[in-house]
N, C-alpha and C positions, 0 to 999 in steps of 0.2 A: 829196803825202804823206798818209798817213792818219792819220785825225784820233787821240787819244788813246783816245776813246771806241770808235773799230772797233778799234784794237789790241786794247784791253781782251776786245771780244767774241772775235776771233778767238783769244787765251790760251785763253778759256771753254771752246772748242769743240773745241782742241786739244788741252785736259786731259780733256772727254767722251771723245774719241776712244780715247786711249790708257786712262785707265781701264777704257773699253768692251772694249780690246784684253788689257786683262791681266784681267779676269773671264775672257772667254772663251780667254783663255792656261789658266786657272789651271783653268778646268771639263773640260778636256781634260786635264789632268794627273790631276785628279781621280778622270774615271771607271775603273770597276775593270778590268782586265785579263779575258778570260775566261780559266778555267784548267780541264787534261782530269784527273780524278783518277785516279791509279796505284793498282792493285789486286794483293791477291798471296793465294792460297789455299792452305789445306791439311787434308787428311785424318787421322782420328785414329778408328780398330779402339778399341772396349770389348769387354773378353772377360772374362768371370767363368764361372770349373769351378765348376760344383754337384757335391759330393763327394756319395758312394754312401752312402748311410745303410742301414741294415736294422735289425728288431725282430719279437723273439717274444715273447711272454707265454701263459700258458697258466693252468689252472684254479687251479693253486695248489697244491690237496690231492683228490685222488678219493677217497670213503669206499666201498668196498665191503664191505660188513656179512654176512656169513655165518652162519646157526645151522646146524651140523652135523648130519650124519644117520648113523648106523651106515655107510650105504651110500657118503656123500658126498652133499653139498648144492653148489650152482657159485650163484654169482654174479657179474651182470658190471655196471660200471659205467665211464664216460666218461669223457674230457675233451677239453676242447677248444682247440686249438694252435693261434693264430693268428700270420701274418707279414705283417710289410709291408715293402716296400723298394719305392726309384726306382731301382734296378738296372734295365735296360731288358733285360738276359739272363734276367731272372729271379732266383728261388734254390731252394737244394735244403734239407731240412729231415731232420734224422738224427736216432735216437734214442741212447744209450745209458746204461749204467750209470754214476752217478755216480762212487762208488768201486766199481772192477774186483774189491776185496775182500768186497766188499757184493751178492752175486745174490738172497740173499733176502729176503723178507719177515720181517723178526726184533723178536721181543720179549726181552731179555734174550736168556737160554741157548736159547731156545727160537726156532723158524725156521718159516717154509713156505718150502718151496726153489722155486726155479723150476722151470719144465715143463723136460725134456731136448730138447724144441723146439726145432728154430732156428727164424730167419728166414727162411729158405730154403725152411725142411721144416716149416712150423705143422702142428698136429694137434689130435685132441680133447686135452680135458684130462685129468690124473687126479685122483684125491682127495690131496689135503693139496702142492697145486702151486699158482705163480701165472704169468701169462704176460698178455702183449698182444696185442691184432689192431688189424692196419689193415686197410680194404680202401677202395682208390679207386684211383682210373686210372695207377698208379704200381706201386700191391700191390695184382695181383690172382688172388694164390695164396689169400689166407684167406678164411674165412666169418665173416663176426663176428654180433651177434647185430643186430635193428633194434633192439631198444631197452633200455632199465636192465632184469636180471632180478633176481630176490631168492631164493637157497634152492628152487632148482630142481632138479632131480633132473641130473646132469651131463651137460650136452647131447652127441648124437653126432653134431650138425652143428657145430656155432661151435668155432673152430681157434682157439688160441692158440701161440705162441712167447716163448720167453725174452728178455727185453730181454741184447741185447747187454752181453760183460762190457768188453770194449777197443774191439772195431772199431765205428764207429756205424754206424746203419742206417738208410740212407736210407728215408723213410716218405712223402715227400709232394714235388713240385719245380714248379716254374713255369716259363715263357718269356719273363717279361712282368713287368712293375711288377705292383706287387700291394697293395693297403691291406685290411688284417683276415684273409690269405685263410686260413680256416680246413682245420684238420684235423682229425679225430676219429679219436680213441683208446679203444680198448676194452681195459678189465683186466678180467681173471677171477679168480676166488681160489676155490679147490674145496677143501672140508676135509670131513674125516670127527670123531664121536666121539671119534678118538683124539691129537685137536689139543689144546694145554692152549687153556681161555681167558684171552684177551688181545689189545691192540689190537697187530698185526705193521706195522710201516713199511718203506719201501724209497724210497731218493729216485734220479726217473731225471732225466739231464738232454737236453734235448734243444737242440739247434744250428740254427740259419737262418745258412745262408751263401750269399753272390751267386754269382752264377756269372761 
């Protein structure tokens, strides 16, 4: 039989064992699983319309200053029409009369009419008329002058026409986006001695629209 003392050790070495067994039980339960991650995609379109803008501004007010002569004195002076737009067709630019009732140059009771001119048909001026010229690659029937004159004797080259009283008149157009793209505008105002003095106004309007 075995002694007290070997049973003893053999308990010892049987609680090693199983101890030993349930660490290494428990280290296997332990470690982590490998796992595959699930994935899932999707697509998302950003769309933003840039709306069409457009703008003209123009000089404001042109002074053309005349001192008259028996015979007639002409003067011509500018302005200058600027457009911009991100239209990618372009725009086209028209002139006409602000009020349809309003053709002339008036002070009070008193008038300088406009030339009997059109658009179509410019010509020289006469005494105690007013009109406009364009010329660029759009309007290339008139003559206008190259630069401001003052009290000139009435010229028999630079053509003028009546600003339209209803229909506008296209004066200037584009293909293309456009920032500042200028137009110049030529008035004349031709008077004789038999003008009263006084300062004559006329308001034109002018249009940019896209195409």
């Amino acid at each position: 039989m075995k002694s007290l003392q070997s049973l003893k050790m053999q308990n010892r070495n049987m609680l090693r064992k199983v101890s030993v067994a349930m660490v290494a039980f428990g280290v296997v339960f332990a470690m982590p699983l490998t796992a595959f991650a699930v994935t899932a995609t999707a697509n998302t379109t950003v769309s933003s319309a840039i709306a069409q803008t457009i703008s003209v501004t123009s000089s404001g007010t042109v002074s053309v200053p005349v001192t008259p002569t028996a015979s007639g004195a002409q003067s011509f002076s500018s302005d200058t029409v600027d457009v911009s737009t991100n239209d990618t067709a372009g725009y086209s630019l028209s002139i006409v009369e602000n009020s349809s009732a309003a053709t002339s140059l008036n002070s009070g009771s008193n008038n300088i009419v406009a030339t009997s001119n059109t658009a179509a048909s410019p010509a020289v001026q006469t005494a105690n008329t007013w009109g406009f010229c364009v010329h660029n690659t759009v309007v290339t029937t008139t003559t206008c002058p190259a630069s401001t004159t003052s009290n000139t004797v009435i010229s028999g080259t630079d053509t003028v026409a009546a600003v339209p009283a209803t229909t506008p008149y296209v004066i200037n157009s584009n293909a293309a986006t456009a920032t500042n793209a200028a137009t110049t505008v030529w008035y004349g105002v031709a008077a004789d001695t038999s003008t009263p003095a006084a300062t004559y106004t006329n308001v034109v309007l002018y249009t940019a629209t896209g195409n």
